[in-house]
MMTF fields as JSON, N, C-alpha, C and O atoms, coordinates in Angstrom:
{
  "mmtfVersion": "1.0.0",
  "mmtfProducer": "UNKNOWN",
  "numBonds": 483,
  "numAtoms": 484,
  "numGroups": 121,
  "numChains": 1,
  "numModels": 1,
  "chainsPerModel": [1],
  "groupsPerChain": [121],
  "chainIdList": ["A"],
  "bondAtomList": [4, 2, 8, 6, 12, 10, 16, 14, 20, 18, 24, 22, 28, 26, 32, 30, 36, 34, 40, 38, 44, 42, 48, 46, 52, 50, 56, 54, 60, 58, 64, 62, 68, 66, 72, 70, 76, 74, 80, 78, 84, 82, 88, 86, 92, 90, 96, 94, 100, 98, 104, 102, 108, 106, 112, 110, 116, 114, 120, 118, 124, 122, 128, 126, 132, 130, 136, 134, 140, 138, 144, 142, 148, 146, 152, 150, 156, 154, 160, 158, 164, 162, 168, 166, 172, 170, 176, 174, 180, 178, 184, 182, 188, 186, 192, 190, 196, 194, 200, 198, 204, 202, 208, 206, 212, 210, 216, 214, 220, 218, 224, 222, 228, 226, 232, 230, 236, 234, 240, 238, 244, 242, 248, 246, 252, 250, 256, 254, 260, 258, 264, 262, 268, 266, 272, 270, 276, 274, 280, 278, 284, 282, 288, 286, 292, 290, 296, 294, 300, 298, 304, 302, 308, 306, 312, 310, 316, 314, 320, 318, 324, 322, 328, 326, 332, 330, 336, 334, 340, 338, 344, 342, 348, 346, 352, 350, 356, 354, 360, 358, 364, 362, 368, 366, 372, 370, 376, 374, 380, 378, 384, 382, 388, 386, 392, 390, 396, 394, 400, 398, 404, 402, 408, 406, 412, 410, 416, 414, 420, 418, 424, 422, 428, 426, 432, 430, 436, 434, 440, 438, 444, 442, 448, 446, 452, 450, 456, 454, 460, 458, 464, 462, 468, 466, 472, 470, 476, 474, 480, 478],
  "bondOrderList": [1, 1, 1, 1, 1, 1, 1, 1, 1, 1, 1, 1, 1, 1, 1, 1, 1, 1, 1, 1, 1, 1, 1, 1, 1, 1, 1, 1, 1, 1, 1, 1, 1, 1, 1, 1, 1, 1, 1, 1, 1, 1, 1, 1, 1, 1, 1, 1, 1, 1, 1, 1, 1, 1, 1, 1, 1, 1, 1, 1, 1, 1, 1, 1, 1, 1, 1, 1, 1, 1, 1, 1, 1, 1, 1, 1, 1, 1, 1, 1, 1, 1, 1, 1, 1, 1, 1, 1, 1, 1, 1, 1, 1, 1, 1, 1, 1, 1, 1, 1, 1, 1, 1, 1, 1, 1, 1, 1, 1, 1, 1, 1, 1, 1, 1, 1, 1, 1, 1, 1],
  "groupList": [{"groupName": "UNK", "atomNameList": ["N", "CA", "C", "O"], "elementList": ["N", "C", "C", "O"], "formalChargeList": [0, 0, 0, 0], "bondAtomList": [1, 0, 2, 1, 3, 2], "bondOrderList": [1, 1, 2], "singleLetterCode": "X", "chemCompType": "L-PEPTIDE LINKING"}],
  "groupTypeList": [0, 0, 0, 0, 0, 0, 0, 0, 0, 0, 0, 0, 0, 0, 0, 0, 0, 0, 0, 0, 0, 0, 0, 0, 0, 0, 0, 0, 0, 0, 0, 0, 0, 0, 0, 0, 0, 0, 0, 0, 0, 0, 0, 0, 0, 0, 0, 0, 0, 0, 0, 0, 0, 0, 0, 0, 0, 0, 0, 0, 0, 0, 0, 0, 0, 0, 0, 0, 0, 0, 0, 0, 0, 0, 0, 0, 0, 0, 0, 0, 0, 0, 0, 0, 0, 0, 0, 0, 0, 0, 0, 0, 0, 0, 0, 0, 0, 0, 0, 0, 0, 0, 0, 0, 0, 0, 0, 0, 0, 0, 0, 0, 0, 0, 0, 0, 0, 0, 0, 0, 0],
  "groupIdList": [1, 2, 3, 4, 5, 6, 7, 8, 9, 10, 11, 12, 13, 14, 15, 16, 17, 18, 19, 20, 21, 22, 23, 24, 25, 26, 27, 28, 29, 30, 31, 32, 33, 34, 35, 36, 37, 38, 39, 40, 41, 42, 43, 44, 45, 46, 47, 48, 49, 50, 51, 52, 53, 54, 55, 56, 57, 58, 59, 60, 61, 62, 63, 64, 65, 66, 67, 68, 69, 70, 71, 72, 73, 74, 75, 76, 77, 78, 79, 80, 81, 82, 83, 84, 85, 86, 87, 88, 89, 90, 91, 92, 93, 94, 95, 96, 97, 98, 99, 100, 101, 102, 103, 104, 105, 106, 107, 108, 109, 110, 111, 112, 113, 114, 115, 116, 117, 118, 119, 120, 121],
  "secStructList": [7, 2, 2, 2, 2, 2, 2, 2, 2, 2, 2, 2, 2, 2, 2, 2, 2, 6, 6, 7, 1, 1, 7, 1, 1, 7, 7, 7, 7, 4, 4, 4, 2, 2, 2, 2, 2, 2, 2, 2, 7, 3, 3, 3, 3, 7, 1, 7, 2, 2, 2, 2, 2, 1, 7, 7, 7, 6, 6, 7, 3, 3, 7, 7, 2, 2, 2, 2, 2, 6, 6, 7, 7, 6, 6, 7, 7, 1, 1, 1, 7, 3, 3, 3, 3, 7, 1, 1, 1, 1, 2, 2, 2, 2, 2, 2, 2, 2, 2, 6, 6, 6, 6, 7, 7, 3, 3, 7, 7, 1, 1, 7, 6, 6, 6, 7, 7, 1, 7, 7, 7],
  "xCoordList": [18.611, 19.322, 19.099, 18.702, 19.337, 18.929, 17.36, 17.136, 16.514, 15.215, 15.134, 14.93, 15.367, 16.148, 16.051, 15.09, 17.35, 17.956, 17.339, 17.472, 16.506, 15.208, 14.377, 14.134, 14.083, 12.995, 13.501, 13.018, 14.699, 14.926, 15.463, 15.419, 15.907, 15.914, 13.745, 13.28, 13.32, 12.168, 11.656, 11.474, 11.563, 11.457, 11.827, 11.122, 13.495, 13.617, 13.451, 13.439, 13.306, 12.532, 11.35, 10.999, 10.912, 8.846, 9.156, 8.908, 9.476, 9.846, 10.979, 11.234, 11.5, 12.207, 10.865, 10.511, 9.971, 8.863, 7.886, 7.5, 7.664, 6.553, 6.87, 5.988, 8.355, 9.03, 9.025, 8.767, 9.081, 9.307, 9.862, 9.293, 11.35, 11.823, 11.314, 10.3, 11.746, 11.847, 10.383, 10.265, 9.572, 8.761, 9.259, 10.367, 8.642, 9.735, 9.22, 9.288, 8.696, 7.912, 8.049, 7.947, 8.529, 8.448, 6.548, 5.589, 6.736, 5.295, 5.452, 6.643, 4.445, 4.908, 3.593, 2.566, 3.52, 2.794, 1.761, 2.013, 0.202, -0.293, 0.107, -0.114, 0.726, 0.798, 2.271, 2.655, 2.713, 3.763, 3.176, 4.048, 1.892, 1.392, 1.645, 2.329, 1.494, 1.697, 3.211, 3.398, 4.301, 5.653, 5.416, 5.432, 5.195, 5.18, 5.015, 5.74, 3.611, 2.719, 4.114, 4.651, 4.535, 5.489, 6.727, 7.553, 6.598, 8.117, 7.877, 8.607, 6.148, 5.886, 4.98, 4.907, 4.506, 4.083, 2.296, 1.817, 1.736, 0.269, -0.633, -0.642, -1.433, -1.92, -2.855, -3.252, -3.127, -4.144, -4.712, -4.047, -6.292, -7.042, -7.915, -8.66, -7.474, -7.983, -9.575, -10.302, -9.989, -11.116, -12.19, -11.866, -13.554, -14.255, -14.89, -15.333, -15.331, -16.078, -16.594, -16.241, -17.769, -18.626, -18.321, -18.993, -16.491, -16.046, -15.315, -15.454, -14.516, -13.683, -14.354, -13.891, -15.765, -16.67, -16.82, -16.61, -17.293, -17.523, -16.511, -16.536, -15.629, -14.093, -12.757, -12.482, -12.084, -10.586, -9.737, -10.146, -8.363, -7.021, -7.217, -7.691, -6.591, -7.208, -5.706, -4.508, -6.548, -5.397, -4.928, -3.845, -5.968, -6.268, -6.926, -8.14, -5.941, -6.792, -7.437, -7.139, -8.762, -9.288, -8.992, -9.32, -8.498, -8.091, -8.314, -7.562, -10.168, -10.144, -9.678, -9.712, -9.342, -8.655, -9.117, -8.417, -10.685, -11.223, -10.649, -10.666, -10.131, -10.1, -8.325, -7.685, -7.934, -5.885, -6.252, -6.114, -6.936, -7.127, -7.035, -6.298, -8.127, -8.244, -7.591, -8.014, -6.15, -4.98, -5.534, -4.67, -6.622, -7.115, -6.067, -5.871, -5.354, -4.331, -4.042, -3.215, -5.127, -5.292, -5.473, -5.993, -4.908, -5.135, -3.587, -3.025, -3.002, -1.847, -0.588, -0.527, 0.734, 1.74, 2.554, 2.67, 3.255, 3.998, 5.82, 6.55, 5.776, 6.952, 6.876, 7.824, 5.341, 4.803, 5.08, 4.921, 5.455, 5.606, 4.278, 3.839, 3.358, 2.353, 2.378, 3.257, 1.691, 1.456, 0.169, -0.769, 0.033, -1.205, -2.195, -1.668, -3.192, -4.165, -5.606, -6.031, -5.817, -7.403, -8.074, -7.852, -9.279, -9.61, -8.888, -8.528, -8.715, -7.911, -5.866, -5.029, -5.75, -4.23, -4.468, -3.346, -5.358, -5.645, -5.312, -4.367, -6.7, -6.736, -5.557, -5.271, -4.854, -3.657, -2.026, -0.897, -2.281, -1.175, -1.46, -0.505, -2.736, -3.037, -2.946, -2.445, -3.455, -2.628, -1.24, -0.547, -0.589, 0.978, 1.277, 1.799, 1.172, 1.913, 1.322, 2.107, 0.396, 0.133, 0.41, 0.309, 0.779, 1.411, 2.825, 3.142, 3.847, 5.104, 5.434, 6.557, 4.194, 4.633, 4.612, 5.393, 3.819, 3.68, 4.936, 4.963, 5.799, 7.07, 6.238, 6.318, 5.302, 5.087, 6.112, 6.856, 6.113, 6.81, 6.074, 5.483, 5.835, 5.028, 5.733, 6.639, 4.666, 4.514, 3.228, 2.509, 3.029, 2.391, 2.118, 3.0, 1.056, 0.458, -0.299, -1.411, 0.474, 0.06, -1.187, -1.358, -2.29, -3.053, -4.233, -4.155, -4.846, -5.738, -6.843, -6.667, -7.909, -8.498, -9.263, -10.011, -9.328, -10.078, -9.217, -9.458, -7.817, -6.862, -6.944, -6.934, -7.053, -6.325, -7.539, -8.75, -6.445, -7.049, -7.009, -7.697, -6.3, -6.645, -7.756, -8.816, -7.635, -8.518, -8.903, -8.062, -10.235, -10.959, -11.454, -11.861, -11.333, -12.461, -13.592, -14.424],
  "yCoordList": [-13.734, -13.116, -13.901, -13.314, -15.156, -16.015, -16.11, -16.489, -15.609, -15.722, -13.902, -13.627, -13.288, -11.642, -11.768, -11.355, -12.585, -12.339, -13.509, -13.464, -14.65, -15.341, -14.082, -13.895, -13.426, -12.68, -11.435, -10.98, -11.27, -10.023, -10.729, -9.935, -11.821, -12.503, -12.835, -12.809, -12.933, -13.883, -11.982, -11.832, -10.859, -9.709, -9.33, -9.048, -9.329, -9.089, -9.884, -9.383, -11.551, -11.957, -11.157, -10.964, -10.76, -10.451, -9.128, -8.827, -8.654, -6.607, -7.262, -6.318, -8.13, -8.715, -8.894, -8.056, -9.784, -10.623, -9.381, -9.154, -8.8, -7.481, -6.343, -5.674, -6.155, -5.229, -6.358, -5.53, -7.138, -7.971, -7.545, -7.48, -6.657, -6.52, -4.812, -4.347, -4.156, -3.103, -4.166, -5.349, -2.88, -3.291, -3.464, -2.963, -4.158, -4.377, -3.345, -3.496, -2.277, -1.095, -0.208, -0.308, 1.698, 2.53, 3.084, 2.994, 3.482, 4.327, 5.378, 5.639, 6.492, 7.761, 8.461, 7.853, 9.791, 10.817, 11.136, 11.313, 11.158, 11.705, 12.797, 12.711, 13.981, 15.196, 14.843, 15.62, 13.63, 12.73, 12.321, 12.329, 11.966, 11.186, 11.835, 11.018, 12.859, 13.628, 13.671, 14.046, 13.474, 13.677, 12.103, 11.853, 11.201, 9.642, 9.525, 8.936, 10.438, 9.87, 10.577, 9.796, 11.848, 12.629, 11.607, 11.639, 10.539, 9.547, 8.394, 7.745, 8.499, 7.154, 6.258, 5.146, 6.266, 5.191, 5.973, 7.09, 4.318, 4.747, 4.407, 3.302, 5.6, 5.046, 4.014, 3.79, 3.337, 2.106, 2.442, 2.75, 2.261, 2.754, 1.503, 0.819, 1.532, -0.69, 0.032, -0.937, 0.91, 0.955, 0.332, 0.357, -0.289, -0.486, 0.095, 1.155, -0.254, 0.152, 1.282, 2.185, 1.348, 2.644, 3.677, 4.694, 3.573, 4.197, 5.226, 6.448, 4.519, 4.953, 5.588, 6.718, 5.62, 5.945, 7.592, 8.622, 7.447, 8.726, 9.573, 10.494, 9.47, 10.625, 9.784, 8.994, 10.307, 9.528, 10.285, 10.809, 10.055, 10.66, 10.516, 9.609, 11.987, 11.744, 11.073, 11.281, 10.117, 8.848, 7.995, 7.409, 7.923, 6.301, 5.186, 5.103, 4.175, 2.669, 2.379, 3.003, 1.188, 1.212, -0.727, -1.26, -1.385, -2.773, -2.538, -1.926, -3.557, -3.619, -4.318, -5.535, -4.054, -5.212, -6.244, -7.1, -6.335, -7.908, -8.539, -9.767, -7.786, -8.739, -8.662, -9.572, -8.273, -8.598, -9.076, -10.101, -9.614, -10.58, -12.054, -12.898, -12.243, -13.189, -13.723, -14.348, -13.041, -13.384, -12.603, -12.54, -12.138, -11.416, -10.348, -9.396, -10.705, -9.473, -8.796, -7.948, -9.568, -9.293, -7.579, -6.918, -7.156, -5.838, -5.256, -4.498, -5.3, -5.187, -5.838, -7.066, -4.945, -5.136, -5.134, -4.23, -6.61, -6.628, -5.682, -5.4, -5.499, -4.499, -3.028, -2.248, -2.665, -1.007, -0.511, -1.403, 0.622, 1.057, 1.516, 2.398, 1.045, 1.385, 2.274, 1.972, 3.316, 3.796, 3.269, 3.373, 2.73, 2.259, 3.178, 3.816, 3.424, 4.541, 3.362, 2.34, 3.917, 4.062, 4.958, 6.169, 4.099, 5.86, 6.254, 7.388, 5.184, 5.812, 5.366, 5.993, 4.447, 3.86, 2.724, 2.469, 1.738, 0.167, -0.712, -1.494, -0.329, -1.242, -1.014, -2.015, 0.242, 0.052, -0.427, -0.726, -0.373, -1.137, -2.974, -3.74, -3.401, -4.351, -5.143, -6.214, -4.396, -4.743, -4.423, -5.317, -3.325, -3.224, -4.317, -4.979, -5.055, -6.126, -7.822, -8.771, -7.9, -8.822, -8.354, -9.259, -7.002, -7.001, -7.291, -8.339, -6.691, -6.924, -8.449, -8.929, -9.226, -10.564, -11.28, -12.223, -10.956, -11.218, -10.453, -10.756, -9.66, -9.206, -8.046, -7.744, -7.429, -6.181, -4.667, -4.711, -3.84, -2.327, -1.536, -0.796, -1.406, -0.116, 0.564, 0.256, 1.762, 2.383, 3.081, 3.848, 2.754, 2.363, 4.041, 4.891, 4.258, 6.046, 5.754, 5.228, 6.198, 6.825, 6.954, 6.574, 7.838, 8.575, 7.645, 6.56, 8.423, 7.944, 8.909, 10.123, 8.435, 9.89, 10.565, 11.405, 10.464, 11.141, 12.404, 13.44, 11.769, 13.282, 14.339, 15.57, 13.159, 14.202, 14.988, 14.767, 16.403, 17.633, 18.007, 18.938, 17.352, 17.66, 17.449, 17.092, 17.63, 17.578, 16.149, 15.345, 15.723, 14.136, 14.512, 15.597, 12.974, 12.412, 11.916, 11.509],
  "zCoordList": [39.51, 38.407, 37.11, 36.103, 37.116, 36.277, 35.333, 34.184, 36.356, 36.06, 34.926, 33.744, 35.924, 34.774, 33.732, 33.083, 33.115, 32.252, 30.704, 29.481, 31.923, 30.769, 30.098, 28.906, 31.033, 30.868, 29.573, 28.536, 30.353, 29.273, 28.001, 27.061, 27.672, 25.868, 25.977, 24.837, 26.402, 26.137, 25.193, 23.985, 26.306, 25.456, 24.283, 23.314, 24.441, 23.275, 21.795, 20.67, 22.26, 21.034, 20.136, 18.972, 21.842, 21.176, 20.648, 19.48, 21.148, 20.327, 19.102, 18.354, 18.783, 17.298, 16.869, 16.039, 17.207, 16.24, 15.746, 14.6, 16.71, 16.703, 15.701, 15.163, 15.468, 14.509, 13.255, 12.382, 12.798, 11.189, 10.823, 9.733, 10.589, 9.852, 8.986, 9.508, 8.109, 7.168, 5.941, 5.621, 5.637, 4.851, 3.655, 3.459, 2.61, 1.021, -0.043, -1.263, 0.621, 0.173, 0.937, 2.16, -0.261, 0.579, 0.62, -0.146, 1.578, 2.109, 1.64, 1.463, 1.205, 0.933, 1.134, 0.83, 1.661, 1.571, 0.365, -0.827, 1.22, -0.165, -0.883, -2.091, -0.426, -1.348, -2.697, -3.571, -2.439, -3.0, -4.442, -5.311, -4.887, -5.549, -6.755, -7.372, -7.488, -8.631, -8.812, -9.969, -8.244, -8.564, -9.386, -10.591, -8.208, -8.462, -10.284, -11.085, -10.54, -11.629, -12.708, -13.494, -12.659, -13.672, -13.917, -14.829, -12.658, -13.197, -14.334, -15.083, -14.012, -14.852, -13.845, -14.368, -13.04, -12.197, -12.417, -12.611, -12.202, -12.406, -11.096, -10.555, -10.65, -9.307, -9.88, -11.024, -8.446, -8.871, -7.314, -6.325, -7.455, -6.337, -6.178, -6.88, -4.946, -4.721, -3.613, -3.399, -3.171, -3.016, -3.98, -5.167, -3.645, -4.491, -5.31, -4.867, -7.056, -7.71, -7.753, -8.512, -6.671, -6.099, -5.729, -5.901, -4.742, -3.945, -5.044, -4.998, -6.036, -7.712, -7.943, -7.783, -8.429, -9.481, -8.884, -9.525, -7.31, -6.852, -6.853, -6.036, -7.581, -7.476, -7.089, -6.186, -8.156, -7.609, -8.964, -10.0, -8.392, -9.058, -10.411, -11.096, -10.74, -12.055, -12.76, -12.566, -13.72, -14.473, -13.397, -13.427, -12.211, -11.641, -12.132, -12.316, -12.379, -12.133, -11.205, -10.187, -11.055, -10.329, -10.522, -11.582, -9.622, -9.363, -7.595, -6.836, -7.122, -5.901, -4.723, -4.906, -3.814, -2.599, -3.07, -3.611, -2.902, -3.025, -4.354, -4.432, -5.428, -6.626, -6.016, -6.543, -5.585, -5.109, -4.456, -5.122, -3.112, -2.518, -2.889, -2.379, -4.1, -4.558, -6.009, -6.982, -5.546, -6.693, -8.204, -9.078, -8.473, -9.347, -9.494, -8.739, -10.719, -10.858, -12.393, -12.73, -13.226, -14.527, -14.454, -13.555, -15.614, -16.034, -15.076, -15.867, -14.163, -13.912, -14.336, -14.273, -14.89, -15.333, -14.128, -13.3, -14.162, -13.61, -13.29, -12.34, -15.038, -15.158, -14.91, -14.991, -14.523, -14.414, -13.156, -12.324, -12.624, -11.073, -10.717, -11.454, -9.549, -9.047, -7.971, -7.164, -7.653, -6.426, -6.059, -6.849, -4.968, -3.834, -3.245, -2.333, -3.391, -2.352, -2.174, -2.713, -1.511, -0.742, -0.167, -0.13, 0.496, 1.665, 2.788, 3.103, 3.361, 4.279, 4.525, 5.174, 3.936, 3.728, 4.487, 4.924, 4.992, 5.51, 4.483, 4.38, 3.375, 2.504, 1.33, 0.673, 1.025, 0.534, 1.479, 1.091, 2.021, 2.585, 2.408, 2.281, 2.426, 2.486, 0.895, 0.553, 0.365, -1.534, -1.559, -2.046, -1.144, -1.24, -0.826, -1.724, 0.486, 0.718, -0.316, -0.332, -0.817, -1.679, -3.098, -3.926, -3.642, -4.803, -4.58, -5.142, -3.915, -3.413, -3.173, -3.33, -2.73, -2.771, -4.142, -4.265, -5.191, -6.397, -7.266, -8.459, -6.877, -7.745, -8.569, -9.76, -7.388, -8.12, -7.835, -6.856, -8.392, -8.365, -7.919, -8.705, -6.387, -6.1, -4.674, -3.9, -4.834, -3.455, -2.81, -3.451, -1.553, -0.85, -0.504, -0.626, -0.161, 0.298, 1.338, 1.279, 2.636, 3.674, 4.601, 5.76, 3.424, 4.22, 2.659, 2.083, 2.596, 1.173, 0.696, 0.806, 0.202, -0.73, 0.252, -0.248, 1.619, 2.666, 3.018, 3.638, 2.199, 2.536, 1.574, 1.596, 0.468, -1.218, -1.396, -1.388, -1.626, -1.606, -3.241, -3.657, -3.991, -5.483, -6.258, -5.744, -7.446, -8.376, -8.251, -7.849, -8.594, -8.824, -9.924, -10.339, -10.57, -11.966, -11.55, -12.362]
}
């Protein structure tokens, strides 16, 4: 019985550690992104260069993972609300959580431009 009841705290540590907690960012739906932009928030499309160039939201920034990676955060306002995309929602989730650690204002999208069915620049 003893051995049990190790087992069942030793679990529920790991399903605690495995959950972290509520993200410090909401996630939201691509078909979401145009309400976002009418409040004021500007997407920023952390795909690379090449990936921007070939089509993306229209009145997207283009600031790539690799340059938020490497603390490169020039050309972003800290006081501005961002929405997050990519191609597929990896690499924006992956800047959401390194802007959010820097005391940025965003939200994080879902799916990414492999979904969005709107208009591109």
């Amino acid at each position: 019985m003893k051995k049990w009841w190790m087992m069942m705290g030793i679990a529920l540590v790991f399903l605690g550690a495995c959950n972290g907690g509520e993200e410090a960012y909401q996630t939201i739906e691509i078909s979401e992104i145009e309400s976002y932009q009418e409040e004021g928030y500007i997407v920023v499309d952390v795909r690379e260069k090449s990936e921007y160039e070939a089509g993306h939201i229209p009145g997207a920034m283009n600031k790539p993972l690799s340059e938020i990676s490497n603390g490169n955060l020039d050309s972003l306002d800290p006081s501005q609300p961002y929405v997050i995309v990519c191609q597929s929602g990896n690499r924006s989730k992956q800047a959401s959580d390194s802007l959010v650690e820097a005391d940025y204002n965003i939200v994080n999208v879902k799916q990414g431009m492999s979904s969005w069915t709107g208009s591109v620049e």
